[in-house]
N, C-alpha and C positions, 0 to 999 in steps of 0.2 A: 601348531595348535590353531583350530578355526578362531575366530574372533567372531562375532553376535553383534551386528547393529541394530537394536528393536527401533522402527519406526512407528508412533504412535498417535494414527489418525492419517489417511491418507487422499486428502481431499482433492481439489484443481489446480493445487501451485505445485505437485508433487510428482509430474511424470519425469521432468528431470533430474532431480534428486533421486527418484528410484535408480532410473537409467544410468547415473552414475555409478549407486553406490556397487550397482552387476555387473557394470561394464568391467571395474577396478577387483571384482570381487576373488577371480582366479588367484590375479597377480598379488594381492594385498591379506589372501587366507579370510577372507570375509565369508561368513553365510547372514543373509538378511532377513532379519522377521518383522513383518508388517502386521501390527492388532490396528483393528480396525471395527467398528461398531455394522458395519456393513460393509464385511470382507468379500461378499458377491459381484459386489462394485469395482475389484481392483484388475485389472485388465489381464486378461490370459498370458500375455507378454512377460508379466513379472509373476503371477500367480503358480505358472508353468515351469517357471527357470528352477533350476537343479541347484543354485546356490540361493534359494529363495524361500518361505516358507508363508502363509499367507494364514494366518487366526482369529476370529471372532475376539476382539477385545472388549468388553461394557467397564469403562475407567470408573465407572460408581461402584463396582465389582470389586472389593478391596483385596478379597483373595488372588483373582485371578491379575490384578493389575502388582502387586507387589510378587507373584511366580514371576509374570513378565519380565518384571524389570530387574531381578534378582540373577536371572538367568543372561541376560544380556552383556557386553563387556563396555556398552554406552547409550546413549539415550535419546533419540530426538524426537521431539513433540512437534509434531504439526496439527496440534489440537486446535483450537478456539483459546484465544489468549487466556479469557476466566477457568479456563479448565487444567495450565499448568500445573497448579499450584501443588496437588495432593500424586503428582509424576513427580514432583520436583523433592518431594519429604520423601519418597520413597528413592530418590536417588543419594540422597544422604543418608538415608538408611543403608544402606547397601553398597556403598560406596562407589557409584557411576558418575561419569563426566553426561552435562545434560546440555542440551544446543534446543536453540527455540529459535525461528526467526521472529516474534515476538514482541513487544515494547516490557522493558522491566515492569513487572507490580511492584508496588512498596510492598504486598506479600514476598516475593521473592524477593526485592532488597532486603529484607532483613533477614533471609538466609544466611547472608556474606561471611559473618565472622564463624557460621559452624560449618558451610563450604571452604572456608580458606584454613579451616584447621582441621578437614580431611585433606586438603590438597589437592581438591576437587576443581575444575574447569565448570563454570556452568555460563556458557556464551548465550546471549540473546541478543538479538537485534541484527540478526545478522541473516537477514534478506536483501530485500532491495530498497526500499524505505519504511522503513528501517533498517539500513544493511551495508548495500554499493554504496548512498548515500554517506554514509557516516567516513567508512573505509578512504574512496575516493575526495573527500574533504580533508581530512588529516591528513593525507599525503601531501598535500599541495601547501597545507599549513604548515607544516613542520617542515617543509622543502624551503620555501620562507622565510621560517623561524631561524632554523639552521644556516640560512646565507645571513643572519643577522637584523631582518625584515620584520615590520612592526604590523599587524594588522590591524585594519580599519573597517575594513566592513568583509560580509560575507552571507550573501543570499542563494538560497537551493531552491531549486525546485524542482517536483517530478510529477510527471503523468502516467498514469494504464491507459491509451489510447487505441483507438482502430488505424491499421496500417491505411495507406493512402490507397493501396488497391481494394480495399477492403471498405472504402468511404462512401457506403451509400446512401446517406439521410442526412436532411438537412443541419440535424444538431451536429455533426461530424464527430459521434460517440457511440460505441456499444460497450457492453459488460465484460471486462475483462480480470475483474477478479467481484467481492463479495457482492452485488446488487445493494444488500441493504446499508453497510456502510457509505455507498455513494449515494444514497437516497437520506443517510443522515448526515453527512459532512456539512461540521462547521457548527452543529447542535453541543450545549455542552457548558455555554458560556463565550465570554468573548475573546474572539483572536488577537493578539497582544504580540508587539513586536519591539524593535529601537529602532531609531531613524533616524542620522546623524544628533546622536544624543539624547533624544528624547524618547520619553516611550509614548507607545500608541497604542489603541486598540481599536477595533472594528467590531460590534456586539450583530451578533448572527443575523439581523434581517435587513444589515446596509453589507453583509460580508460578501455580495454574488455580484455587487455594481462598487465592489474597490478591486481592480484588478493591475495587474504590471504586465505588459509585455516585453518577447523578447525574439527574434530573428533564429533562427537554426539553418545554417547554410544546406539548401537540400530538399528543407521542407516544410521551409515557410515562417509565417508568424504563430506567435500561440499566445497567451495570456494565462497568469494563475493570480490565483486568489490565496489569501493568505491561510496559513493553518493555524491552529487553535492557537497554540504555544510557542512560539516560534526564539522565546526562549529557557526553552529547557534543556539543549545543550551547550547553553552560555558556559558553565562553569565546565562540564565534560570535554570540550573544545578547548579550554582556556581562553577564550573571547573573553572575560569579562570587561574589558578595556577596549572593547571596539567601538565604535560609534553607531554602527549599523549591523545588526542581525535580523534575517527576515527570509522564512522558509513559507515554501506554496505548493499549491498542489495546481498541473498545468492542463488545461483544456484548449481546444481550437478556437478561436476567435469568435465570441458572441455566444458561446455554451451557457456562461455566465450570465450574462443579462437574460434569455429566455429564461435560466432557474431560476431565477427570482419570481418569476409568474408564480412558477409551484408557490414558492414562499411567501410569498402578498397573501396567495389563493387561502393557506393553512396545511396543503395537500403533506410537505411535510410531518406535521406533527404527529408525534408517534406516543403522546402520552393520555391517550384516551382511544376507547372501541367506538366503534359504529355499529350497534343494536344488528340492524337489521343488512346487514353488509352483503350475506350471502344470496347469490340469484339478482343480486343488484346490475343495472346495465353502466357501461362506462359513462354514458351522457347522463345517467340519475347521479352518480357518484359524483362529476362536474356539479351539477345543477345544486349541490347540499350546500357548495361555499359561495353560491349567489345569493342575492336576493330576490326574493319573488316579484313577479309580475304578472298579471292574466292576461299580457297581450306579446309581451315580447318572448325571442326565443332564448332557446342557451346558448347560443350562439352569439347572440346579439346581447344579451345581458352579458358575456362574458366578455365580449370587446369594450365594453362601455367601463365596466368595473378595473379591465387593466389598463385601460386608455390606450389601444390601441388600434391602427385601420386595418381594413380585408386585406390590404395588400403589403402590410408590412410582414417581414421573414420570420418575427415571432408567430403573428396567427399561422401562417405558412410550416413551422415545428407543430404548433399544436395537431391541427391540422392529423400530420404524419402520424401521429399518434395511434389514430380513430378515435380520441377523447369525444368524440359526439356519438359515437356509434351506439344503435339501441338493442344490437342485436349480440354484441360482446360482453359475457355476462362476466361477472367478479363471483370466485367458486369461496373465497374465505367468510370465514363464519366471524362474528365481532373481531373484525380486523380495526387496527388503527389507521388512521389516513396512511400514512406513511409505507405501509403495507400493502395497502390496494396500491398504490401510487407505483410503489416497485414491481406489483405483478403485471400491472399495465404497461408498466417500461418492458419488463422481460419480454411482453410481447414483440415489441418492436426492438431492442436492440442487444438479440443474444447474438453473438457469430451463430453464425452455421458452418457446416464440416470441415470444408474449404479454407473459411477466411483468414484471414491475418491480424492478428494485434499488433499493438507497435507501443516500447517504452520510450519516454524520451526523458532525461535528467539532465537538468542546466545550472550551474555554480558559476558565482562571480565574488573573486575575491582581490578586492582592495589595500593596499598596502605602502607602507613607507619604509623605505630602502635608500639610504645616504642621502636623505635630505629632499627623497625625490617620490611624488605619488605617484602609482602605478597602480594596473590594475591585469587581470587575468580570468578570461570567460573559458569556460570547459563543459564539454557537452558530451551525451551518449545518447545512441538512436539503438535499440534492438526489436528486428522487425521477429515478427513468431513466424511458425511454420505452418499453422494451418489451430482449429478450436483444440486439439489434447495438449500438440507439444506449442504453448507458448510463448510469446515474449516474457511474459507474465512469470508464467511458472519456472523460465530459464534461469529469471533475473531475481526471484525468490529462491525454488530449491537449489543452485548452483552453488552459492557463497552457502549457504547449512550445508552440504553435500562434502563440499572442499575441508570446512572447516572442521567440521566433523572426521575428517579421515586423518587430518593434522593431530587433531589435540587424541587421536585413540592413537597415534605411532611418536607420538609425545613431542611432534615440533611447535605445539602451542601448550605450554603449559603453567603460566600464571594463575595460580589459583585465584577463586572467587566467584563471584556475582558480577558478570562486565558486559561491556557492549564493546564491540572491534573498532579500539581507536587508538591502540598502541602496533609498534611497528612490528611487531612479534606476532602481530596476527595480520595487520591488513598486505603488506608487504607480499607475502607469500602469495596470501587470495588474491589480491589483484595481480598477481605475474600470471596466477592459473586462469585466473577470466579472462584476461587478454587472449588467452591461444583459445578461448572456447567465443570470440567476437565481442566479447563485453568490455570495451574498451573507451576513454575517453578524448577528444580532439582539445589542443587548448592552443588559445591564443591571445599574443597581448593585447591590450584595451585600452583605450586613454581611461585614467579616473577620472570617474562624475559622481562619486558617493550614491548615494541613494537620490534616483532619479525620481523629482514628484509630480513633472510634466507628464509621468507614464504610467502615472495613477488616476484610472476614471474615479467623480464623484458621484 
């Protein structure tokens, strides 16, 4: 009997998840249907394939979205995280296992008890951050735990970066997944962490100038800033008895400090329009968060306002931008800063055909083991193949792809509402990402807890 994997939404982190679920599809009795709001969009390669079906899906559509999923034998959403929720009732209607790579809602948490009494699987977080991260951190903990080992601290980090052949501009970034979530990171409230014991927060317009660095044999130095919550899988983890937890998000050395310019400037804020936005030039849109002058330029009022010289490497980013340019126009109509700010980035920092992304994820875990601290750094570098098939979309759709094909032939089947941090799911996936290069190097450390010499102020 065929099996039915509906995939629902099939955006930029999705070319390898498709590729798997065809590749597997002969040997596994699979046919695949992909609803999509803009089915035109999905590449003749899977469109075409004969174990593949390709359908206009509108998930506002309550008819057409509960045929979908009724007819399916599983579910995965690669929607927009706010859009799970009414795929998610309908797979308890219906009784289907549902995979998001996702962060849980407290809407979907409180599915659990009527998921765990269909005996339903409903995995989320199970990308790449949210995902590998999680997976790759439990193992190492519970490898730990299991020799008898107490932990003490435990900090992650990960980046979506440009590969190093692919490095062509001074900020050493392009777009390699949402633009506008990197344009609001860190908005939200304040970044809050522990630190041997204590907790701390960083409130969003000192968060771009605290930063930690860390060495990657291979490829250099990087620096990350801290993420919003860094503990909300204190208790999921069982950390709560650690001294230090502290999760970041990793850029190249000095990304950081020029973002802050945006942020002094206002260019991030995304909670108010600008009237007259459209047909505007990029150096009028600069010019709105100075202040006036009848003599100077904007140029000149803008080195003054950020205190900084012609020759230092921030004006030298701006610069790259064409942020002075009079002739590059802004096409949105009442956009919010924040918005113009990302189409002006798009300009300058999409890949093109060719290029190469690079993920890089860093964990340092600290621990006491017979009286004795210890500590263990572990790293993963996955470079992309070129703008469709990337790091990006490897190291998202791969772990949904894997996990997905587990929990429909029933070797993951703990019902509920979860994220992959018991050994009955990551176990598996990571032995599958290894043979597909997703793999981590680790090695031992002297302990030094949480380092504050490596924190700029």
């Amino acid at each position: 009997m065929v099996r039915t994997i509906l995939v629902v939404g099939a955006g930029k982190s999705t070319s390898y998840l498709l590729d798997y679920f065809l590749k597997k599809s002969n040997g596994e009795n699979i046919h695949l249907k992909i609803g999509d709001i803009h089915p035109e969009n999905i590449p003749d390669e899977f469109a075409r394939h004969p174990n593949c079906t390709v359908f206009p899906l509108d998930i506002f559509n309550e008819a057409e979205r509960k045929k979908a999923v009724s007819e399916a034998s599983i579910v995965v959403s690669m929607l927009p995280a706010r859009l799970h929720i009414n795929v998610a009732h309908d797979c308890i209607e219906f009784d289907k296992h549902f995979i998001t790579a996702s962060y849980v809602s407290d809407e979907l948490r409180a599915l659990d008890e009527e998921v765990k009494k269909k005996g339903l699987v409903f995995m989320n977080e199970i990308g790449l951050d949210p995902g590998i991260d999680h997976m790759s951190a439990m193992e190492v903990i519970d490898r730990i735990r299991d020799a008898g080992g107490k932990m003490l601290l435990f900090e992650s980090f990960t980046g979506g970066l440009v590969a190093p052949e692919s490095d062509t501009n001074l900020w050493h970034y392009k777009f390699t997944w949402n633009p506008r979530n990197v344009v609001l990171a860190g908005q939200g409230g304040a970044a809050k962490f522990i630190q041997e014991g204590t907790y701390k927060y960083i409130p969003y317009q000192k968060l771009f100038r605290r930063t930690e660095f860390m060495d990657i044999e291979g490829y250099g130095t990087f620096e990350a800033y801290a993420n919003r919550d860094s503990l909300k899988y204190r208790e999921a983890y069982g950390l709560q008895d650690a001294l230090t937890l502290f999760r970041g998000t990793m850029r190249r050395v000095g990304f950081s400090k020029a973002w802050q310019m945006f942020v002094i400037l206002g260019m991030t804020d995304d909670s108010y329009s600008i009237e007259n936005s459209e047909g505007m030039s990029y150096r009028e849109f600069v010019n709105l968060f100075l202040p006036y002058s009848p003599t100077d330029s904007v140029e000149l009022k803008m080195r003054h306002y950020l205190k900084i010289d012609q020759d230092d490497i921030k004006w030298g980013k701006l610069l790259e931008l064409n942020l002075f340019d009079d002739s590059k126009k802004i096409p949105l109509k009442n956009a919010s800063p924040a918005q113009i700010l990302q189409y002006i980035l798009e300009d300058s920092w999409t890949l093109k055909e060719n290029e190469k992304d690079m993920i890089v994820m860093y964990h340092k875990f600290g621990y006491e083991l017979n009286g004795e601290k210890k500590q263990i750094d572990a790293n993963m570098v996955v470079i992309g193949e070129n703008r469709k098939y990337t790091a990006m979309s490897k190291t998202v759709g791969l772990p949904v792809a894997i996990a997905t094909l587990k929990i429909l032939n029933g070797e993951i089947k703990t019902p509920g509402v979860q994220i992959p941090i018991n050994k009955e799911v990551y176990k598996p996936i990571l032995t599958e990402l290894q043979a597909s290069g997703i793999q981590f190097k680790e090695y031992e450390a002297p302990y030094l807890g949480y380092n504050p010499d490596s924190v700029a102020s």
